[in-house]
C-alpha positions as CSV (number, residue, x, y, z in Angstrom):
1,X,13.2,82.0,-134.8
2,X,14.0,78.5,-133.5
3,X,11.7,76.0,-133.0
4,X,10.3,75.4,-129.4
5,X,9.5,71.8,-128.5
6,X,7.5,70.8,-125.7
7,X,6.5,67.3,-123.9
8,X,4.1,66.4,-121.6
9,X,4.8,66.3,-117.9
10,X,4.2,62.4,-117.9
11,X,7.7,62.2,-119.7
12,X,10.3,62.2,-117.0
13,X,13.6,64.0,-116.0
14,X,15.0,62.2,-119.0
15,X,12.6,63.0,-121.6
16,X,13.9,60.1,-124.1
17,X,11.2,57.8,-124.0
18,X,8.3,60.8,-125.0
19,X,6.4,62.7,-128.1
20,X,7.5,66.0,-128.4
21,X,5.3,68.8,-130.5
22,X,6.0,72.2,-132.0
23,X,4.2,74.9,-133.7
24,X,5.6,76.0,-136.5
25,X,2.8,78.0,-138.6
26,X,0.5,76.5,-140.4
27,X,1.7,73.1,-139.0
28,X,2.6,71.3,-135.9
29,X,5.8,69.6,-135.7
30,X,6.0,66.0,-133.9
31,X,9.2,64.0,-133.2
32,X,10.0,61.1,-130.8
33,X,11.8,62.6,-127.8
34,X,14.9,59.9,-128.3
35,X,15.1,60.4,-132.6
36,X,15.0,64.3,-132.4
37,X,16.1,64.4,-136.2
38,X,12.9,62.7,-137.3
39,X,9.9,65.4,-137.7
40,X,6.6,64.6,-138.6
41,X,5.0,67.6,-139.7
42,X,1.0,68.1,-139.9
43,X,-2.0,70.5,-139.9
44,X,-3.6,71.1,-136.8
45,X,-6.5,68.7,-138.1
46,X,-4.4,66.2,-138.9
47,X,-3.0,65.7,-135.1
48,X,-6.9,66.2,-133.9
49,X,-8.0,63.1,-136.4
50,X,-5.0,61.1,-135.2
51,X,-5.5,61.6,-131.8
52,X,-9.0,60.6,-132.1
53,X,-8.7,57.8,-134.2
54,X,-6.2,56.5,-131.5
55,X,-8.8,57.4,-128.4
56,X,-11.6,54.9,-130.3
57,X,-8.9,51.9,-130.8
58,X,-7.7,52.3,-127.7
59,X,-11.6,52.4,-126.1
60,X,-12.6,49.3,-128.9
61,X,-10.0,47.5,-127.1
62,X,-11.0,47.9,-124.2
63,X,-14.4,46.6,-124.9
64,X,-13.0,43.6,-127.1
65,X,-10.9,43.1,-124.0
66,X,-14.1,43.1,-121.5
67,X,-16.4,41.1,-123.7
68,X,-13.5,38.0,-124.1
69,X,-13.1,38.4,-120.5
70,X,-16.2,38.1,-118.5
71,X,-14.5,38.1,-114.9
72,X,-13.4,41.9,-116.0
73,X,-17.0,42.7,-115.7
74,X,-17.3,41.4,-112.1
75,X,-19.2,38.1,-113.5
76,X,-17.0,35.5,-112.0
């Protein structure tokens, strides 16, 4: 059975420029949309802990990003 590949809706007509994910049991499959030929393939816990650890960057970043700038928090 071939592999079905699906991309969020965020990705355009074009779908180049987008992570695409599979299922293919016991893993999920991830390639970039434009490099179809390279997979990444993972457990299910694997994506979850990635996916988190990129939520906390991406929220410590933020903050770094507040506390540098102090007009961001409406104090200038």
């Amino acid at each position: 059975m071939p592999v079905q590949w699906q991309k969020s809706s965020f990705s355009g007509v074009e779908g180049g420029n987008c992570v695409e994910v599979a299922l293919a049991q016991p893993r999920l499959l991830l390639r970039e949309g434009d490099s179809p030929g390279k997979v990444l393939a993972m457990a299910p816990r694997g994506l979850l802990a990635l996916i988190r650890h990129i939520k906390s960057e991406r929220q410590r970043d933020a903050c770094a990003c507040t506390l540098d700038n102090p007009t961001s928090r409406g104090e200038g």
